[in-house]
N, C-alpha and C positions, 0 to 999 in steps of 0.2 A: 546498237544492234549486238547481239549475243550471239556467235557462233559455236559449235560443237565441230572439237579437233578431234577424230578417231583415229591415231596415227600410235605403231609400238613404237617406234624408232624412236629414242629420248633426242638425237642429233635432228635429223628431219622434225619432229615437234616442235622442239624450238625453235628453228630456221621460219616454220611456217605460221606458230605462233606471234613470234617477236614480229615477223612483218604485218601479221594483222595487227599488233595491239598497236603499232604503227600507226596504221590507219586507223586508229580509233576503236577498233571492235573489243568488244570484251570475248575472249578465250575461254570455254572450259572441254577441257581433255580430258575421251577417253584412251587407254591402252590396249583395250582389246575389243571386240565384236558385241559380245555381252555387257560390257561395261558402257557401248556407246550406245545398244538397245536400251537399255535398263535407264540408261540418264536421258535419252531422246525422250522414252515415252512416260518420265517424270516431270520435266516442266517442256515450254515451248523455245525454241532456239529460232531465230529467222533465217541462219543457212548452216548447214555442215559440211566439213570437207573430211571424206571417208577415203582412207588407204584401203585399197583392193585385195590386199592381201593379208591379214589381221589372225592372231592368233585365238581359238574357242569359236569364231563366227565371221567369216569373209567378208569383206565390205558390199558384195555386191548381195549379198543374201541380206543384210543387216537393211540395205536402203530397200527390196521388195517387202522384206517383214513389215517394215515404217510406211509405206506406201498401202503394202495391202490393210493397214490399220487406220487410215485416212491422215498421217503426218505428214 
């Protein structure tokens, strides 16, 4: 399973990162709002975990954008 990390913080990334790839997942991270639209709606991920507060586009606007897109 492939998850999408949308988190700036490089400390919290890692933290939340390193214990998923723990459990197996493969990681790929973005850093900001646009960066985790742009990668969400370039291939398929089976979950993401979105920081709510994200520089250029907010997490919670980023997950309606991907939503109201059918992802």
């Amino acid at each position: 399973m492939t998850i999408l990390l949308v988190e700036d913080d490089d400390v919290i990334a890692e933290f939340v990162s390193g214990g998923l790839q723990e459990a197996s997942y493969a990681v790929e991270r973005a850093r900001d709002g646009e960066e985790g639209l742009r990668l969400a709606l370039q291939r398929d991920f089976d979950a993401a975990v979105v920081d709510v507060m994200l520089p250029r586009r907010d997490g919670l606007s980023l997950v309606e954008e991907l939503r109201r897109r059918g992802r």
